[in-house]
KEKE-3310 file (N, C-alpha, C; in steps of 0.2 Angstrom, whole numbers, plus 5000, padded with zeros to 4 digits):
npx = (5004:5009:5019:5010:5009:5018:5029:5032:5048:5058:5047:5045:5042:5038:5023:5010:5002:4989:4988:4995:4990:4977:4980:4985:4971:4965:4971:4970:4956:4957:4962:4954:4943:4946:4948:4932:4931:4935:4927:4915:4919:4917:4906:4892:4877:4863:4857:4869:4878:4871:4872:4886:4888:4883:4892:4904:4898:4899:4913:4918:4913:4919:4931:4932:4928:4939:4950)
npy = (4994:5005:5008:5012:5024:5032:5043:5041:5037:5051:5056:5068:5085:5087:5089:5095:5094:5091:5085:5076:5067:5065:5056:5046:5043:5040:5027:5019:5018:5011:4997:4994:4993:4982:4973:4970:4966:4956:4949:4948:4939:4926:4926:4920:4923:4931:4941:4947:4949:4959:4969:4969:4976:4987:4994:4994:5003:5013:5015:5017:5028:5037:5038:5041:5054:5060:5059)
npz = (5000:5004:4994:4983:4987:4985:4975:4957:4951:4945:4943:4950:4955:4940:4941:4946:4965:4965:4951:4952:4962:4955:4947:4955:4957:4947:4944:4953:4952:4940:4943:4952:4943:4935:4941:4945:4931:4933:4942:4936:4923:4932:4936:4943:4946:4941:4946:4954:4944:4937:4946:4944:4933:4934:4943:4937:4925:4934:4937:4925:4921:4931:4929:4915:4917:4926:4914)
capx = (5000:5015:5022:5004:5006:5025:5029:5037:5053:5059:5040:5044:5041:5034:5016:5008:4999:4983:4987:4997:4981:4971:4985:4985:4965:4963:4976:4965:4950:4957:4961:4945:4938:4950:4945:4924:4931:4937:4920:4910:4920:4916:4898:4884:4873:4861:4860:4876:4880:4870:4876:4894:4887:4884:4896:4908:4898:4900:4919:4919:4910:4925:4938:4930:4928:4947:4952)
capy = (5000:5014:5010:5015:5032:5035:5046:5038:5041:5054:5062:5074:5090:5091:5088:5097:5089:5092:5081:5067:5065:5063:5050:5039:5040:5035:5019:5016:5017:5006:4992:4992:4990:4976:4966:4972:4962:4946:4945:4949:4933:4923:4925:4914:4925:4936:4947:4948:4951:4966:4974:4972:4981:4996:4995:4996:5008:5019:5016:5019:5037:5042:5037:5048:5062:5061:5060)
capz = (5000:5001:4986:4980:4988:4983:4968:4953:4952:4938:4941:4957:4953:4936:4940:4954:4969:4962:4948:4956:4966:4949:4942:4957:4960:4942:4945:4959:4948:4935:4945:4952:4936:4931:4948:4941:4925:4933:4945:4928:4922:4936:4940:4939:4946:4935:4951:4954:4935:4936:4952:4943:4927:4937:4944:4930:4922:4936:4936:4918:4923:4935:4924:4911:4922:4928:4910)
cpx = (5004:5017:5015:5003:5012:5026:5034:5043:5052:5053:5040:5046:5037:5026:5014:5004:4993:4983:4991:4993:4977:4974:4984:4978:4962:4964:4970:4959:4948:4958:4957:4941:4940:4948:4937:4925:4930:4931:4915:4912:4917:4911:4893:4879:4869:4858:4865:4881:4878:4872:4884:4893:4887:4887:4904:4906:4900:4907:4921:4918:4915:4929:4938:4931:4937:4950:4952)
cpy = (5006:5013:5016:5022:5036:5037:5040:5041:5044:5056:5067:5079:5092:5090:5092:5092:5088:5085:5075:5064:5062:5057:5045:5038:5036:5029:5017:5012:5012:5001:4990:4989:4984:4969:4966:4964:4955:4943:4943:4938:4925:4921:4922:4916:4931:4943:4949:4951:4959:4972:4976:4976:4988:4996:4998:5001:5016:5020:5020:5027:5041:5041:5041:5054:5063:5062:5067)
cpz = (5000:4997:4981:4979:4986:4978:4966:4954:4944:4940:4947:4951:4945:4934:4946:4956:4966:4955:4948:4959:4961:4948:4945:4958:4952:4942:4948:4956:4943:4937:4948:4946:4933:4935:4946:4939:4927:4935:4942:4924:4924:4938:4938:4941:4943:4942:4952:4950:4936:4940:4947:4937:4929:4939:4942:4925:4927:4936:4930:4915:4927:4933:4919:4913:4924:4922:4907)
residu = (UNK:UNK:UNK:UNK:UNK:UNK:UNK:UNK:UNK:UNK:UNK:UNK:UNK:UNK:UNK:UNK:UNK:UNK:UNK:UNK:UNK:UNK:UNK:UNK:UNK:UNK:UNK:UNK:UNK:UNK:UNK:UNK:UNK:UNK:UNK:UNK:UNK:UNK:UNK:UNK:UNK:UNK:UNK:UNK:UNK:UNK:UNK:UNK:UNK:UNK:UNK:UNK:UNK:UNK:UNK:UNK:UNK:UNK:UNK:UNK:UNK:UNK:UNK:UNK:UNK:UNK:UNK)
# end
């Protein structure tokens, strides 16, 4: 989890905080969505399926917006 929160190397200073913030909430975002995928793969539930639908679509909403 600190590696998560530690700048790259080579990126200090050329991004403000404001957009190192945005960089790693995307990451965050996208790896949620990759974990979404695999449950989506996985499920045999037709409730279950659809909770992960929304749930992707809303990821897919804040990764847009961040974009």
């Amino acid at each position: 989890m600190e590696e998560a929160d530690a700048e790259p190397s080579g990126n200090s200073g050329s991004s403000s905080p404001a957009d190192r913030q945005a960089t790693l909430k995307k990451n965050d975002l996208q790896l949620s969505r990759k974990h979404i995928l695999q449950q989506l793969q996985n499920s045999s539930s037709e409730r279950y399926t659809e909770l992960l639908r929304r749930t992707l679509a809303d990821l897919d909403a804040q990764i847009a917006a961040l974009s």
